[in-house]
N, C-alpha and C positions, 0 to 999 in steps of 0.2 A: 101557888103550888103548880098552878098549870105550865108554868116554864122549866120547871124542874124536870115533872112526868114526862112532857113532852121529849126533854134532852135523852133523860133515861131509855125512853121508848122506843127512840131510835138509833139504840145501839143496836147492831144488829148481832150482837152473841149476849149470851145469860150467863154465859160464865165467863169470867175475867177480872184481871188488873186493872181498875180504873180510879185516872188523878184526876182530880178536882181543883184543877187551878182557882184561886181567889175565892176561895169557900164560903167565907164570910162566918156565918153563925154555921155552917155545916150541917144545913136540911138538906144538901144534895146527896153531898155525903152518907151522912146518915139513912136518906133515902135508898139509895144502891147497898148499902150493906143489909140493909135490911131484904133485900132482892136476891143477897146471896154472891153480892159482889166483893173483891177483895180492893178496900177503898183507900187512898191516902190524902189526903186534903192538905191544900197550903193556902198560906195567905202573910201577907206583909205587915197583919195588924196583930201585936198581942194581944188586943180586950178580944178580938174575933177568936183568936185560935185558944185562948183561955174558957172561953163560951161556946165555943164544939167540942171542947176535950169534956167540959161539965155534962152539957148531954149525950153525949157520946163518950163513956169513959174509955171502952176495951177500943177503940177509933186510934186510926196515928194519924195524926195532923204535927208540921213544921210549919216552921216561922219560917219564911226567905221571902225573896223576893221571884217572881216571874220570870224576871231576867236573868236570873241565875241559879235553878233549878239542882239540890243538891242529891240528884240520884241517877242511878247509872241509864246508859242508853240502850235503847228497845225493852223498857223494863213493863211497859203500860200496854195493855190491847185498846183502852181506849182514853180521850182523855176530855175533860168540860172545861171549855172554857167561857164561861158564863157572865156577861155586864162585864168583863174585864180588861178587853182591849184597849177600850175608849177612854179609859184611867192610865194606862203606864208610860213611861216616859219613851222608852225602846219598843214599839211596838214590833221590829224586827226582831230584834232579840227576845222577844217572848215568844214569837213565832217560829225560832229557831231552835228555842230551847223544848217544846212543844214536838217539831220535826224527830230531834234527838231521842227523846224519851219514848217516844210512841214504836214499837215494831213494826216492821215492815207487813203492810196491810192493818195496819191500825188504823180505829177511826176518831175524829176529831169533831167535837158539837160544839160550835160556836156560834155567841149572841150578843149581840149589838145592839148601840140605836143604827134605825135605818134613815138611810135616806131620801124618805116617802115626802108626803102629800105637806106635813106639818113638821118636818123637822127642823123648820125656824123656831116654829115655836120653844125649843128645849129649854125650860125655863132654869137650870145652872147658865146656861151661854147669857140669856135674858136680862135674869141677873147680873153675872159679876161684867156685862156692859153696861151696866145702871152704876154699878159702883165706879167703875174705871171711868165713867162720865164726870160723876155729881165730888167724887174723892170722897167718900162715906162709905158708913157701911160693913160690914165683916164679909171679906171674900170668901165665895165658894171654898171650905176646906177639900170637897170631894174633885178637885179642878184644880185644888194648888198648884202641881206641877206642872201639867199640861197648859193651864192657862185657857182648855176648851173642850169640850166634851163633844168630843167627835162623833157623828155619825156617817153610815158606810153604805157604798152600794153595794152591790150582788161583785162589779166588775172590778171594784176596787178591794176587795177581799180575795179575790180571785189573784190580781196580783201579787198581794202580800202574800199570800200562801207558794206561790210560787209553783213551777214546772215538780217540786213533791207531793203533789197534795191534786186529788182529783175531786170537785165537785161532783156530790150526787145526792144531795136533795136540798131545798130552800125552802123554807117559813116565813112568811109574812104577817104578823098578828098588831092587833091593836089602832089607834088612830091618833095616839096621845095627847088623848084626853086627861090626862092623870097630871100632865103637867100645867094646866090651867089649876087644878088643885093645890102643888108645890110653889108656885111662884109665887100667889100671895102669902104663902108660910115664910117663904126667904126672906121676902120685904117687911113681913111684918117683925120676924123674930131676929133677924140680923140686921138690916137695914135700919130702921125705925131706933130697935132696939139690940141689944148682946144680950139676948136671951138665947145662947146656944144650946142649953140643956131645955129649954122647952120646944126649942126645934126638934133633939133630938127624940121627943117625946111625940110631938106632931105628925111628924113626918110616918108615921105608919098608918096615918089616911094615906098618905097618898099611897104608901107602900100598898095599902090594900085597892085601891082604885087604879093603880097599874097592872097587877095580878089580874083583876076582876074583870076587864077591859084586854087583858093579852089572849081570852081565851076567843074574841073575833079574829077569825082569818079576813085578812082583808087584800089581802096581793099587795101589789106595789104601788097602793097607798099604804099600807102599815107602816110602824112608828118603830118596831121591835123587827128586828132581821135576827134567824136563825139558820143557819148553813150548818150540812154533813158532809164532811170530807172526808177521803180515806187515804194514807198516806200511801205512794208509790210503793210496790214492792212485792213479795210475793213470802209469805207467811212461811217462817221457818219451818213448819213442820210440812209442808204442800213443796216445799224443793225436793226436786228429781234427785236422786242420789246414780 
């Protein structure tokens, strides 16, 4: 939870439009509305937005992808983009599409792996170069496409965002620890064996051993990078008439 709150906290208005890129199960979502926010949540998986609509009934959450965001522009005051970059194929075009959506002085919460002290360690990378070695195995489903789970610096986020988007604040948390937990879960339940649904059962140790561990700030050793940006511009209702 403490990645959520964190995101939420640092919005810096309490009222508003806010999109929730790659929702997942829609606790952020859900979060924010509960705050009094007006929410819409997307994600590219159906069993995800099937299971935010369930606990979130009155909630609108869409199926799309990132890359292709099916709503109009400057519609959002703010926007999350949460664990999501490091999964898509175009990460420009997520980043544009993002740009699009947000009004002018919108702000943008984004979170990453970083790349601190241990982000060798990231045990999907760990893995699926155990598999591409030995030719066994069940590859990372969470890394199909990429083929790598990226993690980012301060300066290389800074690029990607581009001359729209102005850095003003950064987060460092964690030491990823969490992933010395997941990687014997990969080898043992894919690897070893095609026990994919008791991976998916497993895996929320580590889910809770990442949470539990992102609540250390740790600077630029941290494992977890979160950046606030606010998009260039000057808020419709503050223009000079």
């Amino acid at each position: 939870m403490a990645r959520w709150n964190r995101a939420i906290a640092a919005l810096p208005f309490r009222q508003g439009k806010v999109l929730d890129v790659g929702c997942a199960f829609g606790f952020a979502t859900l979060l924010l509305a509960r705050k009094g926010y007006r929410t819409v949540g997307v994600d590219n998986s159906p069993r995800y937005i099937t299971w935010a609509k369930r606990r979130h009934p009155q909630g609108e959450y869409l199926l799309c992808s990132a890359e292709a965001l099916p709503l109009a522009d400057a519609s959002f005051d703010g926007v999350l983009l949460l664990d999501v970059l490091e999964h898509v194929v175009d990460q420009e075009a997520v980043i544009g599409e993002v740009q699009r959506v947000l009004r002018p002085g919108g702000t943008l919460i984004l979170s990453v792996p970083h790349r601190g002290l241990l982000g060798w360690l990231d045990s999907l990378n760990v893995y699926a170069q155990l598999v591409r070695t030995t030719y066994r195995g069940l590859f990372p489903q969470e890394i199909a496409q990429t083929e790598v789970h990226r993690h980012y610096s301060v300066d290389q986020l800074c690029t990607l965002l581009g001359p729209g988007f102005t850095l003003e604040r950064v987060f460092c948390t964690g030491l990823g620890m969490a992933e010395l937990v997941n990687l014997p879960l990969l080898v043992f339940c894919r690897y070893f064996f095609s026990w994919e649904s008791l991976y998916q059962i497993l895996q929320y140790v580590y889910f809770l051993v990442y949470l539990l561990e992102d609540l250390i700030p740790l600077g630029r050793m941290g494992y977890h990078l979160m950046i606030v940006a606010k998009k260039q511009g000057v808020p419709p209702q503050l223009v000079a008439v």
